[in-house]
C-alpha positions as CSV (number, residue, x, y, z in Angstrom):
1,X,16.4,-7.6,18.0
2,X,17.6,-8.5,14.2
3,X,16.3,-11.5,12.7
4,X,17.1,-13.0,9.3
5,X,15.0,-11.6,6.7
6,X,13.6,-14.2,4.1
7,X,10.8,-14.1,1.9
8,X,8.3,-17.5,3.1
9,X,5.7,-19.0,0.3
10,X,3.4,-19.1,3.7
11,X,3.8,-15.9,5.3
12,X,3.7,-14.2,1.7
13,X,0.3,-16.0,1.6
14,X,-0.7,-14.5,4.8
15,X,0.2,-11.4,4.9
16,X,-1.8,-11.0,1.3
17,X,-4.8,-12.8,2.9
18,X,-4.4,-9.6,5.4
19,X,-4.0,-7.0,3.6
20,X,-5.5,-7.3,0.3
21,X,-9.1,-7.3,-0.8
22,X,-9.6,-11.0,-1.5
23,X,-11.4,-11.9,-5.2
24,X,-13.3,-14.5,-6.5
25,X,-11.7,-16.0,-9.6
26,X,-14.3,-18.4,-11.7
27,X,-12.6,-20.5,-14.7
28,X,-15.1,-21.1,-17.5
29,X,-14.0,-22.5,-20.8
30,X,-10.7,-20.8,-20.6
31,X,-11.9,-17.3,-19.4
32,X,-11.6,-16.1,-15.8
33,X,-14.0,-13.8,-14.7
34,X,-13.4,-11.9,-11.0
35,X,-15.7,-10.7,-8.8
36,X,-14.9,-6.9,-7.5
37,X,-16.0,-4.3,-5.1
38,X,-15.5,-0.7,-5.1
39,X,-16.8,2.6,-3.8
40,X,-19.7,4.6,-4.9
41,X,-16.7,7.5,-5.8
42,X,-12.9,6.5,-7.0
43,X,-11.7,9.2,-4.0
44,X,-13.7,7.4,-1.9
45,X,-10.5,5.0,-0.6
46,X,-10.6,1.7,1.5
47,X,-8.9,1.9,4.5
48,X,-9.2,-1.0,6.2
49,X,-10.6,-4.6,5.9
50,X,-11.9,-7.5,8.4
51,X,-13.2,-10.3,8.2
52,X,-15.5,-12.2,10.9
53,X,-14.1,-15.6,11.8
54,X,-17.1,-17.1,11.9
55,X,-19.5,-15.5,9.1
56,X,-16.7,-15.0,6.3
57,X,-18.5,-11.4,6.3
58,X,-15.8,-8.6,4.9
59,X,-16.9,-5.3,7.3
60,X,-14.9,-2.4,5.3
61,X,-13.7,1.2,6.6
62,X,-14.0,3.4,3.9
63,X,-14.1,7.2,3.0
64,X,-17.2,8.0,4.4
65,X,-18.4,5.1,4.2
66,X,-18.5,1.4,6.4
67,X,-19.8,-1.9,4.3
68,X,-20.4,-5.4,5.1
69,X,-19.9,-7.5,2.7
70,X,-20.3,-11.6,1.7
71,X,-17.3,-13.6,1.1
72,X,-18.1,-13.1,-2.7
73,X,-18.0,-9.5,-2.3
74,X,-21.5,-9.0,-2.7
75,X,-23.2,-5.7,-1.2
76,X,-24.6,-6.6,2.5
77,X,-25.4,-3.3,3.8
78,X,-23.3,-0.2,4.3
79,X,-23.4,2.6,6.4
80,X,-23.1,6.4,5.9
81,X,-20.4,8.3,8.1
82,X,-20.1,11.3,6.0
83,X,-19.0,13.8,4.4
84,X,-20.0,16.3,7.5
85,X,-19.4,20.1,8.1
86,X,-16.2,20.4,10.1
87,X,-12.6,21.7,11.3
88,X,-9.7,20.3,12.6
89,X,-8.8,23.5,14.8
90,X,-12.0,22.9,17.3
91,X,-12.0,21.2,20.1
92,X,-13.9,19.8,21.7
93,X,-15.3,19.3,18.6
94,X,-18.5,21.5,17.3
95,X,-20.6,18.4,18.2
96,X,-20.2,19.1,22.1
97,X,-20.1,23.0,21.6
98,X,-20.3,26.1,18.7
99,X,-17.1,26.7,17.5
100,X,-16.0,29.8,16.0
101,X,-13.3,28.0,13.5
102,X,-14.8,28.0,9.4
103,X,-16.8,24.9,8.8
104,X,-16.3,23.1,5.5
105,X,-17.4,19.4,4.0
106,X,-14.8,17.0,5.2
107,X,-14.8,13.8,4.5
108,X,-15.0,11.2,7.0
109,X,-11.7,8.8,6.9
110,X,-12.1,5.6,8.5
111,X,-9.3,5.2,11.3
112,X,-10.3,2.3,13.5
113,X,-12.4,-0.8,12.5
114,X,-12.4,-3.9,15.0
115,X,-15.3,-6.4,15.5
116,X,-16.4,-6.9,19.3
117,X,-17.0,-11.1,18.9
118,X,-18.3,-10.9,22.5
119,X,-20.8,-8.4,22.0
120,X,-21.5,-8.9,18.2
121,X,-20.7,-5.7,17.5
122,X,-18.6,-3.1,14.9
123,X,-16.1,-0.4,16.6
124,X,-15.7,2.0,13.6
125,X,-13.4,4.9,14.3
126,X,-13.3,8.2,12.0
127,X,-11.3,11.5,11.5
128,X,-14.0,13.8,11.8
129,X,-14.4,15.4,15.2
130,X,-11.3,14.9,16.3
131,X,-11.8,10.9,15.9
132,X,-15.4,10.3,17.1
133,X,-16.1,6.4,17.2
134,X,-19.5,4.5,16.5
135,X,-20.3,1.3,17.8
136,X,-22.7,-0.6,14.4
137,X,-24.6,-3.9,15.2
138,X,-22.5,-6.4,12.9
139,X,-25.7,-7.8,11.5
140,X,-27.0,-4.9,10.0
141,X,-24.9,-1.8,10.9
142,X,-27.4,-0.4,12.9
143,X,-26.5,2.5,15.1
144,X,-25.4,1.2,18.5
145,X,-24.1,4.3,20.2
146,X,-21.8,7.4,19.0
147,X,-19.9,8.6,22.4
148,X,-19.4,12.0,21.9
149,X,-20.1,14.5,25.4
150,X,-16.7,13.8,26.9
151,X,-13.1,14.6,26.1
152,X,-12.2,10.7,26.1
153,X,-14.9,10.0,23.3
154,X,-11.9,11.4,21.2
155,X,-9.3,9.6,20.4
156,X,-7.3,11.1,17.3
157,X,-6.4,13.9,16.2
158,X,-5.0,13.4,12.9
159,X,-6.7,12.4,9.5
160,X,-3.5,10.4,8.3
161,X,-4.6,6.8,8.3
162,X,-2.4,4.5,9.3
163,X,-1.2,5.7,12.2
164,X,-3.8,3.8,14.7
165,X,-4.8,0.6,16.4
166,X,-6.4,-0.4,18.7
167,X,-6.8,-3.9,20.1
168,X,-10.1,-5.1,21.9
169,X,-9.7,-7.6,24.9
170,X,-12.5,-9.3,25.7
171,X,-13.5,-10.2,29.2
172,X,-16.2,-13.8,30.0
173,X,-19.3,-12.1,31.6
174,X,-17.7,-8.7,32.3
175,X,-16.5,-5.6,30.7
176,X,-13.8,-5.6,27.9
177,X,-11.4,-3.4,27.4
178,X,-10.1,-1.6,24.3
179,X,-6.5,-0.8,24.1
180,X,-5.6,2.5,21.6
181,X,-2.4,3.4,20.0
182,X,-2.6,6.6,17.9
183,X,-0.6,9.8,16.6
184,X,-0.9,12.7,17.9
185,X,-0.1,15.2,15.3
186,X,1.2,17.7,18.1
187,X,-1.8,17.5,20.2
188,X,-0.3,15.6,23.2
189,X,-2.0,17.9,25.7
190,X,-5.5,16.3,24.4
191,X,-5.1,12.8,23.4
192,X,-2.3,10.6,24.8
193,X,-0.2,8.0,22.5
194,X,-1.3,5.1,24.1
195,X,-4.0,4.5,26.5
196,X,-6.3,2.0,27.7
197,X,-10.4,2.3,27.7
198,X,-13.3,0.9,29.0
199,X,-15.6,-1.1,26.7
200,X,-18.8,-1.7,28.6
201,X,-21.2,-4.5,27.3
202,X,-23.8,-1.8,27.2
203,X,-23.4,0.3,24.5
204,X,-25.4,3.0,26.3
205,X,-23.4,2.9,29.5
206,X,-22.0,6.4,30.5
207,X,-18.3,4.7,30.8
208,X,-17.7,4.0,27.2
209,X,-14.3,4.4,26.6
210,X,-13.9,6.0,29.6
211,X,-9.9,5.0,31.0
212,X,-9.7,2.6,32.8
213,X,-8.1,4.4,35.2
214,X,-7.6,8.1,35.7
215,X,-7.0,9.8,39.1
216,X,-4.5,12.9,39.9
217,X,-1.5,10.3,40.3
218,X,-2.0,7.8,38.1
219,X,-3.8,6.8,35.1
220,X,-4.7,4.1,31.9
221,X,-2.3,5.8,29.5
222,X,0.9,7.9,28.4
223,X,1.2,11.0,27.1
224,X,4.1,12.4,24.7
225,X,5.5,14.9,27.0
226,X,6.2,18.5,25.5
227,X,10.1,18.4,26.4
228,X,10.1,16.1,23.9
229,X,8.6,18.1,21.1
230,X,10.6,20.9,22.2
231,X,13.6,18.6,21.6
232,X,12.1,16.9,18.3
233,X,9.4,19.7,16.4
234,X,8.2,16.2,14.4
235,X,8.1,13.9,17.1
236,X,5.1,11.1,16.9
237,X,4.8,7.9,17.9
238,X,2.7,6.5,14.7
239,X,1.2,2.9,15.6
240,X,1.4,0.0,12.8
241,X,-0.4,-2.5,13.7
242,X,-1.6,-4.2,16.9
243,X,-2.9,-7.7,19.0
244,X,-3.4,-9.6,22.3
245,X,-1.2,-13.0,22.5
246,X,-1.2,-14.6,25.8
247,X,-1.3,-12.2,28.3
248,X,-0.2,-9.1,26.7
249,X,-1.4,-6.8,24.3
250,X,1.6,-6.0,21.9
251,X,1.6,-3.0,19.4
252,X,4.4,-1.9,16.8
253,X,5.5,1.2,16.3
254,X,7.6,3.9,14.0
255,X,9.3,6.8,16.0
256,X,11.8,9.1,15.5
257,X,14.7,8.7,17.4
258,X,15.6,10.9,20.3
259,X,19.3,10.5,21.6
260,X,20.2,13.7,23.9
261,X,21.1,16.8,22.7
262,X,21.9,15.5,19.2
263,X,18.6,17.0,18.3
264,X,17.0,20.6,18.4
265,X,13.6,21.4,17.0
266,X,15.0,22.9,13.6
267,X,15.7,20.4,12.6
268,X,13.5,18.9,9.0
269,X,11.6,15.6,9.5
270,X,13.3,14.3,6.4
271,X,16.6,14.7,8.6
272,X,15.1,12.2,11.5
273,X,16.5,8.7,11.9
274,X,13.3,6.4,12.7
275,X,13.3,3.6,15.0
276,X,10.7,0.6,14.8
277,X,9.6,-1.1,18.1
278,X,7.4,-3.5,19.7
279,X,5.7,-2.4,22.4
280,X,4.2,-5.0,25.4
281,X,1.8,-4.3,28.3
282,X,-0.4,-6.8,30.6
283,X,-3.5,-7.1,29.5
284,X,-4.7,-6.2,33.2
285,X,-2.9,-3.6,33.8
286,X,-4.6,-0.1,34.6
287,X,-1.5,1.7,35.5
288,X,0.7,0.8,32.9
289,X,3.4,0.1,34.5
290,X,4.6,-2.9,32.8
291,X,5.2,-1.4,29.8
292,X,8.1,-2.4,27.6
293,X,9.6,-1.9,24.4
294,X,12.5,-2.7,22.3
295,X,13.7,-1.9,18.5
296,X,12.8,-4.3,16.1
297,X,14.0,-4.9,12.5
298,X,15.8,-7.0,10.3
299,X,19.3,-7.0,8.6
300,X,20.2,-9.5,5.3
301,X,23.4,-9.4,2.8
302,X,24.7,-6.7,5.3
303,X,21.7,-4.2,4.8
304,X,19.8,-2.9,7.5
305,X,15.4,-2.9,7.3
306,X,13.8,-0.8,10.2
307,X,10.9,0.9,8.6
308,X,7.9,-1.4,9.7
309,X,5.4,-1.0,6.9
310,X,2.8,-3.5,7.9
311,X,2.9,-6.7,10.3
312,X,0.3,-9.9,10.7
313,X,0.0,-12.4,13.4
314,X,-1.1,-15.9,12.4
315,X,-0.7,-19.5,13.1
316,X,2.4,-21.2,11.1
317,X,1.4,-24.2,8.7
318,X,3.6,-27.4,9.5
319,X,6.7,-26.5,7.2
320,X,7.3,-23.2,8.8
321,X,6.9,-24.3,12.0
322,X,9.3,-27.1,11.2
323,X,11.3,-24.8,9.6
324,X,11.0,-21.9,12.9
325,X,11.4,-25.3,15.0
326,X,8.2,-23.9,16.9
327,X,4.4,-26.1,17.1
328,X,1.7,-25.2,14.3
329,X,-0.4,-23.6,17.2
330,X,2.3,-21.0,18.2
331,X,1.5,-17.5,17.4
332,X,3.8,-16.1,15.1
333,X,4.5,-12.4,13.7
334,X,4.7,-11.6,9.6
335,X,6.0,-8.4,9.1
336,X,7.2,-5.9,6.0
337,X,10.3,-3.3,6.4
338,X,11.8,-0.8,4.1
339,X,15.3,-0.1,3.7
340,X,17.2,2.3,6.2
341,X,16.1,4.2,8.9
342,X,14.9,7.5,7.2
343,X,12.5,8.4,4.9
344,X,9.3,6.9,7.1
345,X,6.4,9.0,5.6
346,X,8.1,8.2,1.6
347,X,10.0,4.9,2.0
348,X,12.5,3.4,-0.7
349,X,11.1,0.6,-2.5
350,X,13.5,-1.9,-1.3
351,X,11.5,-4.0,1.1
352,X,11.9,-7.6,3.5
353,X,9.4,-9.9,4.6
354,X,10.9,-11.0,7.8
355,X,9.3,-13.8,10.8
356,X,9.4,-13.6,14.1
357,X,8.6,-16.1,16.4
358,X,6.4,-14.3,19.7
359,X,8.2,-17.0,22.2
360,X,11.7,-15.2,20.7
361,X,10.0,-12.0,20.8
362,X,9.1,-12.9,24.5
363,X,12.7,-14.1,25.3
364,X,13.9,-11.3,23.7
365,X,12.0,-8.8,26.0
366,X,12.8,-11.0,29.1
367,X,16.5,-11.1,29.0
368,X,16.2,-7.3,28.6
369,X,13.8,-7.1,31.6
370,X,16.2,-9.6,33.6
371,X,19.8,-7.2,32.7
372,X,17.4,-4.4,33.6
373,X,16.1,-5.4,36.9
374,X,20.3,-6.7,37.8
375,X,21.0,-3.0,37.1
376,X,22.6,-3.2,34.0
377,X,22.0,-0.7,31.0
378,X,19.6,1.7,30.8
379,X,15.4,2.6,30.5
380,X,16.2,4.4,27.1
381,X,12.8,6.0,27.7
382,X,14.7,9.6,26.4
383,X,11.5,10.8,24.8
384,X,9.4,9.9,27.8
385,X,11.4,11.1,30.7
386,X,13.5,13.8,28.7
387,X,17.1,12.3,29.6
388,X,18.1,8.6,30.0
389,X,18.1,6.2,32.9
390,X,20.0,4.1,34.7
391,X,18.6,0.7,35.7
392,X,18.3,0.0,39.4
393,X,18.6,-3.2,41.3
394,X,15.5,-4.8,41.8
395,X,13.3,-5.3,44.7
396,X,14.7,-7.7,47.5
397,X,12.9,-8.4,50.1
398,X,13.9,-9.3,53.7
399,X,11.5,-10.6,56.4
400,X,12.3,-10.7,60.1
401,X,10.5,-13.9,61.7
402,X,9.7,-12.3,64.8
403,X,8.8,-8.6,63.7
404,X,7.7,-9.6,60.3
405,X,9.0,-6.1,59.4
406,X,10.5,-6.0,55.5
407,X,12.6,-4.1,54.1
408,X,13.4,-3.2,50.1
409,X,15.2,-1.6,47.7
410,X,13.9,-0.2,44.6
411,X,13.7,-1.1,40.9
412,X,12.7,0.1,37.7
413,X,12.1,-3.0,36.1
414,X,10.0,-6.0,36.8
415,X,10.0,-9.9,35.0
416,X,8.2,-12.4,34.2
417,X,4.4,-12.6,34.9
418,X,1.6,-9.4,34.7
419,X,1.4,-10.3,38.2
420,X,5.0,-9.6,39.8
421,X,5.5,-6.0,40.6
422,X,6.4,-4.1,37.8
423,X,7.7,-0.9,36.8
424,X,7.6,1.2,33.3
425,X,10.8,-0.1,31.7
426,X,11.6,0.8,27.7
């Protein structure tokens, strides 16, 4: 899916107003003064930044640390998350039982920070423990809950940030639900690289985070299988950034590319090619099986951009939509890639802003879904299923008046709406 790539005066504004801790410039008699905030300690980095739609309050995942902020960057109230005696190699983590593994300070890197509008409350995710999560009252940062007794309270393994999203959907009068994307830094037998949880409006329910679904046959996530590793020593699926439009949840990715036997587990992760996609599942679906993907990236003057850096969904103002020919109320995606394919973890410098539109994005996925479900082309889920796939027609029903007996055959593919049958297609 290759789109022009062309810096916009109004997408440069908004993916700055994302990204960037906003100041407070005063002009006095030729002087500017700003208004700044930093950490107690320079090590002490920010990691991520929100802002409440309603208040203009900044909440902040820090080092260690979790403040809320006014709009003039003025010190709220913060929150304390560590530094705290720890070690990657246990698990579960020493919290749940003694583990024999050398303890040591470790700071406390925020991973995770999304506001809960529905239940005015701050889901703050951290490294330690294997990526414990809090819920904080957004007023105050009071102490809601910290799951931490079952194996699902952890959802990360890795103290990279950068590599996790989550996305909350919120539910009128019931239960939402949060939707996670993380790496998995080898650990794919514990944590799986995308899954679905429950996010009950009490925060003292026993289900938090619980999946929403998880029997012996079927369950609320996906796992990276261990073929795959076996194939690709570096393999990760590391998650950029993530949101609900309509009715899907959508998250883009970075992953090494896994074509068959062109790869052994030798090989350096310098020498991977990298592949950026965008990832779409039904908001209501507990099994998963609508789950789609397909590459994403730009190309301009001939060169090619598939590293995704960073990506922000927003309304267009009336000359971009003009210009996208799309209304000022469409959701539109803002996203940042560097040069090549290679290189992920250190990429060149040479960068593109490039839009997309989410009805092309939408289209884009459909006439794959629709070539797909004719029997055309394949799943290219290699580095889910271990080999390719061949698409198979889709289900056609016939019903006999008299008996009402149907027959079908089968498919790998569904389209259109969350609620037509569906099968995992990539």
């Amino acid at each position: 899916m290759n789109f022009p790539a062309g810096p916009t005066g109004g997408a440069v504004l908004a993916m700055l107003g994302c990204w960037v801790l906003a100041v407070t410039a005063t002009v006095c008699q030729g002087q500017t003064t700003f208004t700044s905030f930093h950490p107690e300690r320079r090590e002490w980095a920010f990691n991520h930044l929100t802002v409440h739609q309603t208040t203009g309050a900044l909440y902040i995942g820090a080092v260690n640390r979790v403040y809320k902020l006014s709009g003039n960057l003025t010190l709220m109230v913060s929150h304390d998350t560590g530094p705290e005696d720890d070690n990657k190699a246990c698990y579960p983590p020493l919290i749940v039982q003694p583990c024999s593994e050398p303890l040591t300070s470790t700071n406390n890197v925020n991973k995770l920070l999304l506001i809960d509008y529905s239940q005015n409350r701050l889901l703050a995710c951290g490294s330690l423990y294997q990526g414990v999560c809090k819920l904080l009252r957004l007023d105050d940062l009071f102490i809601l809950v910290e799951p931490s007794h079952k194996k699902e309270h952890y959802l990360s393994s890795v103290n990279q940030t950068g590599t996790m999203y989550g996305v909350i959907v919120p539910s009128h009068g019931q239960d939402g639900t949060l939707f996670i994307g993380t790496a998995v830094d080898g650990k794919q037998d514990y944590f799986p690289t995308i899954s679905s949880r429950k996010l009950p409006r009490d925060p003292e329910s026993s289900a938090m985070l619980d999946y929403e679904l998880h029997t012996d046959f079927v369950s609320s996530l996906i796992k990276i299988p261990s073929d795959t590793l076996a194939l690709v020593s570096h393999f990760d699926i590391y998650y950029v950034y993530g949101f609900a439009s309509g009715s899907f949840v959508y998250f883009l990715t970075v992953q090494p590319e896994t074509p068959e036997n062109s790869m052994s587990s030798g090989g350096s992760s310098n020498d991977l090619f990298y592949t950026s996609r965008i990832v779409r599942l039904c908001k209501d679906d507990h099994k998963f099986h609508s789950y789609v993907s397909l590459p994403v990236g730009c190309v301009r003057n001939g060169v090619e951009y598939r590293l995704l850096q960073a990506a922000y969904l927003a309304k267009p103002g009336r000359v971009l939509a003009a210009s996208l020919n799309i209304s000022t109320t469409d959701d539109v995606l803002f996203t940042v890639f560097s040069k090549g394919q290679k290189q992920y973890h250190q990429p060149p410098d040479d960068s593109a802003l490039c839009v997309f539109t989410m009805k092309d994005i939408n289209a884009r996925i459909k006439e794959r879904l629709q070539s797909c479900y004719q029997g055309e082309g394949n799943l290219e889920l290699n580095w889910l299923l271990g080999k390719d796939v061949q698409c198979t027609k889709a289900v056609s029903y016939r019903v006999n008046t008299r008996t009402h007996a149907r027959t079908h055959t089968h498919t790998h593919c569904w389209v259109s709406t969350c609620s037509a049958p569906k099968r995992r297609v990539e």
